[in-house]
C-alpha positions in Angstrom: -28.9 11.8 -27.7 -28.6 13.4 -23.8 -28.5 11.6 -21.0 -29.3 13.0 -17.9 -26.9 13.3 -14.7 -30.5 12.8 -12.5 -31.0 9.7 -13.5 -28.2 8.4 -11.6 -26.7 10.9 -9.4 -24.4 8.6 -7.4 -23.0 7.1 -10.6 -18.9 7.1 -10.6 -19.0 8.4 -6.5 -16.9 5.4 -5.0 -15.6 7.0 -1.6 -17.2 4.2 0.3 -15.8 1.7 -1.4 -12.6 3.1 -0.8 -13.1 3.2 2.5 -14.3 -0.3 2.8 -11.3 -1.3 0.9 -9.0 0.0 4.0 -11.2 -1.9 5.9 -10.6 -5.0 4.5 -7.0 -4.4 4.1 -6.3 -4.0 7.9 -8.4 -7.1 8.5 -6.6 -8.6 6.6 -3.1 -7.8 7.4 -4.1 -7.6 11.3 -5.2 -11.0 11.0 -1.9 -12.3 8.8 0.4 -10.6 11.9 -1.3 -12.6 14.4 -0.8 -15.6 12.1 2.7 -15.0 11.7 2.9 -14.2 15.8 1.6 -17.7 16.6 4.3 -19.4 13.6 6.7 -17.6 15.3 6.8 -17.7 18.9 5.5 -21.5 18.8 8.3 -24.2 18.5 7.6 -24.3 14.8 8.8 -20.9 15.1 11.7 -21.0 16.7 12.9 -24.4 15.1 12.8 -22.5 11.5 14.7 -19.6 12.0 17.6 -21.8 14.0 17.5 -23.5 10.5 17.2 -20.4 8.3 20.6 -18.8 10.4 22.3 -21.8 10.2 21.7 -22.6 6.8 22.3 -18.7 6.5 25.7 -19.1 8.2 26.9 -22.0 6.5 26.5 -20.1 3.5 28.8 -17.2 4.1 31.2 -20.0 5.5 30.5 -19.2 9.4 29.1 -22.0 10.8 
């Protein structure tokens, strides 16, 4: 049995889904950074790292 390449010549060609894969990806991780900017620079932010360093510091026997 033969199957023919005409019936379905754009069978197997994925470049736009690559490409709408990039897409998504930098909407994505574009979107997650400005999360991340607004966690950070609000007083959430800022009240977490002090907590990270200290807990950091007390750690290695600094604080």
């Amino acid at each position: 049995m033969q199957f023919s390449r005409l019936a379905s010549p754009r069978a197997g060609d994925e470049r736009g889904i690559t490409t709408a894969e990039y897409a998504v990806g930098t909407a994505a991780g574009a979107g997650l950074a400005g999360v991340l900017y607004k966690l950070v620079t609000g007083g959430f932010g800022d009240q977490m790292l002090r907590s990270l360093f200290d807990h950091v510091f007390n750690m290695l026997g600094l604080g």
